[in-house]
C-alpha positions in Angstrom: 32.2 -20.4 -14.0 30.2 -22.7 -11.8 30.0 -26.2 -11.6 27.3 -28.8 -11.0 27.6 -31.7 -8.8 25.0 -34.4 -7.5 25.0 -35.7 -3.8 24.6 -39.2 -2.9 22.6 -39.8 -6.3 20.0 -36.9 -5.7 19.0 -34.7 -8.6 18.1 -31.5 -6.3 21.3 -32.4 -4.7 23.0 -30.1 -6.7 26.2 -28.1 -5.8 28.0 -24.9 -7.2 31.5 -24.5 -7.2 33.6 -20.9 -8.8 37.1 -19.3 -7.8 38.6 -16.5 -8.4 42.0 -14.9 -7.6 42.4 -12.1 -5.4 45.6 -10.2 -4.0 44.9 -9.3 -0.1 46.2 -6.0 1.2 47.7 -5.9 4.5 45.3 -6.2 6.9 45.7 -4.5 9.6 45.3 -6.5 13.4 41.1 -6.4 14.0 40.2 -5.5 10.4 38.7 -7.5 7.7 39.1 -7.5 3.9 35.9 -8.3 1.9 35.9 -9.3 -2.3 33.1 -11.0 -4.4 33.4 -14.5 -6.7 30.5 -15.0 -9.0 28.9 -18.2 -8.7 26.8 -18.5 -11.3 23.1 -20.1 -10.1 23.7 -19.0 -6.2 21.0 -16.9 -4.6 20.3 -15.4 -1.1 19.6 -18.1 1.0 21.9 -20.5 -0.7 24.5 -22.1 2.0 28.3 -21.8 1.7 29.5 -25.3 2.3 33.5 -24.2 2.7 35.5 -21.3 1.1 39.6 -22.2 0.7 42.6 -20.8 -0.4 45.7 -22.0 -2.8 47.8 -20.1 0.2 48.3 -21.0 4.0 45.6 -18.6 5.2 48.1 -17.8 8.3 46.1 -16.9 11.4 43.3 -15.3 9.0 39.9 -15.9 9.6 37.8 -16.6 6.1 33.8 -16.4 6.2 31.8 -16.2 3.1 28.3 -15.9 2.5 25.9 -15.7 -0.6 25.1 -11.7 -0.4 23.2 -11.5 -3.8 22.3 -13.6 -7.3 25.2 -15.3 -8.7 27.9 -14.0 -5.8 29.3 -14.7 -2.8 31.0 -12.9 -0.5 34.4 -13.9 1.1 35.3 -11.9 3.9 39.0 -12.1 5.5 39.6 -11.1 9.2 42.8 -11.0 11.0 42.6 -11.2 14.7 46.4 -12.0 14.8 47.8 -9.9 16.9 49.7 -8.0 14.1 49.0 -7.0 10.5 49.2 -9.4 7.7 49.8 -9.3 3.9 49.3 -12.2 2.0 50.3 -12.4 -2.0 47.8 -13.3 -4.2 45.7 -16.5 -4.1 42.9 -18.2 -5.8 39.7 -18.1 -3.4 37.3 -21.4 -4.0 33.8 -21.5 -2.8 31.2 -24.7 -2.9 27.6 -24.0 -2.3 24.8 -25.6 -1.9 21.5 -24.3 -3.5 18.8 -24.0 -0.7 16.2 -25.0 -3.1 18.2 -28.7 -3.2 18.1 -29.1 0.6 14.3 -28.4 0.2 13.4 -30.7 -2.3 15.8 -33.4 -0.1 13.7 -32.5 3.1 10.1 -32.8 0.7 11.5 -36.5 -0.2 12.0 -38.1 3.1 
């Protein structure tokens, strides 16, 4: 379930927040694992401030992206050298509605 925040006492400063726990496969050296969160209010567009994880990441790479309404994508790579099988974690996004930065931009 998302969350709403307000930034430095804007009202269209509005973040999102959701997690979700996901158990990584082993992924191999140059491949990438990809899984969904719903964030409730994101849409395409939207900006992903940060994704983390309740688990040392290792030499992972994490991206994630807002890919469609109300989710994001997180998408794992491993450019390790070796493959790498992580147990299961809780994934956190933060986003930041592009309709906020907008309405920020429209006020200065």
């Amino acid at each position: 379930m998302a969350t709403k925040y307000w930034l430095a006492g804007h009202p269209s400063g509005r973040l999102l927040a959701a997690s979700a726990a996901h158990d990584l496969g082993s992924i191999a050296d140059g491949n990438e694992e990809a899984f969904t969160i719903t964030c409730t209010g994101s849409a395409l567009g939207d900006i992903v401030l940060g994704c983390s994880s309740s688990l040392d990441i290792i030499d992972l790479g994490v991206t994630a992206q807002v890919t469609a309404a109300d989710t994001v994508t997180v998408t794992v790579l491993n450019n390790s050298g070796g493959a790498l099988d992580l147990a299961s974690a809780t994934f956190r996004v933060l986003v930041l509605p592009s309709g906020a930065i907008d309405d920020m931009i429209a006020s200065m």
